[in-house]
N, C-alpha and C positions, 0 to 999 in steps of 0.2 A: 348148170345145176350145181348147188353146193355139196363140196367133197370131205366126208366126213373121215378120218382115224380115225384107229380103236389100239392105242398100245396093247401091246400083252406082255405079262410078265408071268414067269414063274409064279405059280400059285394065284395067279387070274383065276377067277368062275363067272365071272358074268357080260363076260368081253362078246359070246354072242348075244344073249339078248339085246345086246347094248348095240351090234352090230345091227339087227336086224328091228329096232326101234328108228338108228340114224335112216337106215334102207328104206323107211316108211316116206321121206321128205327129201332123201338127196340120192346121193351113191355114197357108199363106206366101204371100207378096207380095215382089215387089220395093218395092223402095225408091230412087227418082233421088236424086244426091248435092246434087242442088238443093232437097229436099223441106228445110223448117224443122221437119217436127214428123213422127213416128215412125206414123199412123196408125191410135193404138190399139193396135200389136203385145205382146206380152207378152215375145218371146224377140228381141232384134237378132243375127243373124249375119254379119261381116263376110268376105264370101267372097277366096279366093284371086285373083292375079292382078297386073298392076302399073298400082294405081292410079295415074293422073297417067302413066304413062309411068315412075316411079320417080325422075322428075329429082331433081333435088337431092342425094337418097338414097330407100334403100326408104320407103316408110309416111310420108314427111315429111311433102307437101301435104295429104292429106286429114282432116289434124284442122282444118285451117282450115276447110274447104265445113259450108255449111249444117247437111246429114244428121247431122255426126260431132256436131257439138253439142249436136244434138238428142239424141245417144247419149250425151255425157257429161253428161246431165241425168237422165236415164233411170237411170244408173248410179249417179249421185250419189242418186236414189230407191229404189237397190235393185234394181232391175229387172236382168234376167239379159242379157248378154252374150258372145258367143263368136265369137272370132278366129279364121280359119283362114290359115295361111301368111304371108298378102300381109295379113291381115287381122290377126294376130299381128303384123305389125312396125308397123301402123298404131295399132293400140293401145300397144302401149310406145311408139312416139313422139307417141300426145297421153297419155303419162301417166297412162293408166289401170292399165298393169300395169307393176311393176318388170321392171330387167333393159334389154337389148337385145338386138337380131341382126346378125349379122359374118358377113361372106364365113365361107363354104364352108371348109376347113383345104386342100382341094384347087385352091378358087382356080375353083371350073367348074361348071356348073350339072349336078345329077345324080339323075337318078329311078330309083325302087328300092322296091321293097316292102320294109316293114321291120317287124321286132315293138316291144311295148310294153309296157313294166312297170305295172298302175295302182298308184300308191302310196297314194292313198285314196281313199276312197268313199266320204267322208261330206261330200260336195258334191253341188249340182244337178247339175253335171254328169258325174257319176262315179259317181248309187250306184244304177243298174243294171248296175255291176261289181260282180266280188267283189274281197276283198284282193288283191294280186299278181300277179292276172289276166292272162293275155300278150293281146294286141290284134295282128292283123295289117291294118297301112295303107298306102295307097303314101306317099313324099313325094315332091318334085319343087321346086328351089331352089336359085340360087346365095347366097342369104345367109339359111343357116339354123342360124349358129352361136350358142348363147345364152349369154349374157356377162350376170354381173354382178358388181358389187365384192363382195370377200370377208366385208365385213359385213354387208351388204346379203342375200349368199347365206344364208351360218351365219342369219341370222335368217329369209326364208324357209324352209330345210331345216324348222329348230324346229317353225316353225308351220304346216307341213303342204303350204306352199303349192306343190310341185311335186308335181303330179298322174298326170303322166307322164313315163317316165324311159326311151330305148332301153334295149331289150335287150341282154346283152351281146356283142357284136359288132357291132351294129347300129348304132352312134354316128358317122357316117358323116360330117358334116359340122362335128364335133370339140366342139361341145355341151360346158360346164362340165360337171361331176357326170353328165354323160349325159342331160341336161334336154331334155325333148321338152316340157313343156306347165306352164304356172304358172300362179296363179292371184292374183287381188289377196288383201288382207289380210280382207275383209269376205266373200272366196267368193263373188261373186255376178258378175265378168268373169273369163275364161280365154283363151287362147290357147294354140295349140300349131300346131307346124311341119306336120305329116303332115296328110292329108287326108280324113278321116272322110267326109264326101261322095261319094269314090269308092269307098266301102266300104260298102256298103248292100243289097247283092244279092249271092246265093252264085254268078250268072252272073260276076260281075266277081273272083272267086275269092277274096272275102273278104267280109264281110256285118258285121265287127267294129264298124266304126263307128259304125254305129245303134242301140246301146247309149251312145253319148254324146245323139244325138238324142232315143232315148226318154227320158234320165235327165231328159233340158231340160221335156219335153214335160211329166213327170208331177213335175217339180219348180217350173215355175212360176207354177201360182194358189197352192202353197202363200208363195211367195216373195213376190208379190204383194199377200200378204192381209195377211202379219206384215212384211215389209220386212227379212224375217231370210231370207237366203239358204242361212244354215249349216244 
């Protein structure tokens, strides 16, 4: 059965849902941001929230603590990765995923169910979608605008690497291209703004998300065995 993390950091909130989303498809554990080494997990999920408090900026501190290192060793292996929100800006600021995130276009922090375009699914974590699939997730964020240089973009677009894209009208926080979730060049770390964690139950009026979770679940011994994520 695949063994999900869940770091926590100082100023984590949503490390159990996030727990108990992974606990739907594998076994999970937290993870303390003091841990040096991942305990065996197969799948790391970096849950929502403001780690550190956010000082600095969002995502800044937490590539330096123990845990994260431990992650980008993991990642440097192959091994599956995925950012949610808070967890999404911490991963582009240690460099695991191109791009960044920028205030809000409204300057305010704003939660909203929103829909989602998958634009591919031939990733772990995408292909119990189908092509073009719509996703309904909430988000929740004042810095979930995703920025990146224009060559940098044109050469993600190419290669597939944006996974999810708002729907249209849904772009709410002013997102390039409508970019809700990117992926590195190897396919094997993602992030994305919205919250798939809350999205897991048809009591919570959406259950979309856990088609990202199952994708993790039954994509990572094969990722594992080959070191080939794609």
């Amino acid at each position: 059965m695949t063994k999900f993390g869940i770091p926590q950091f100082p100023g984590s909130c949503d490390e159990t849902d996030t727990l108990l989303a992974c606990a739907r498809v594998g076994e999970a554990e937290l993870l303390w941001h003091k841990d040096k080494d991942l305990k065996g997990v197969d799948v790391v999920v970096i849950p929502g929230g403001f780690s550190y408090g956010d000082y600095l900026r969002v995502g800044a501190i937490p590539p330096f603590s123990p845990v994260m290192q431990a992650v980008a060793e993991h990642a440097a292996d192959g091994g599956l990765v995925l950012g949610i929100c808070n967890g999404f800006q911490v991963l582009t600021e240690a460099g695991l995923l191109p791009g960044a995130l920028l205030p809000n276009v409204n300057l305010s922090f704003t939660c909203r169910q929103v829909d989602l375009i998958v634009e591919n699914v031939e990733t772990p974590f995408t292909h119990e979608c189908v092509p073009t699939e719509r996703l309904s997730i909430p988000a929740k964020h004042t810095t979930g605008r995703y920025f990146a240089p224009t060559e940098m973009l044109n050469a993600m677009e190419a290669e597939g690497q944006v996974l999810l894209r708002y729907a249209q009208g849904h772009n709410f926080n002013g997102s390039t291209n409508d970019i809700a979730g990117v992926c590195n060049e190897q396919r094997n770390v993602f992030g994305l703004m919205p919250h798939p964690e809350h999205a897991v139950d048809p009591l919570t009026g959406s259950d979309d998300g856990l088609k990202l979770f199952a994708s993790l679940a039954s994509a990572a011994p094969m990722a594992l065995a080959t070191g080939d994520a794609t």
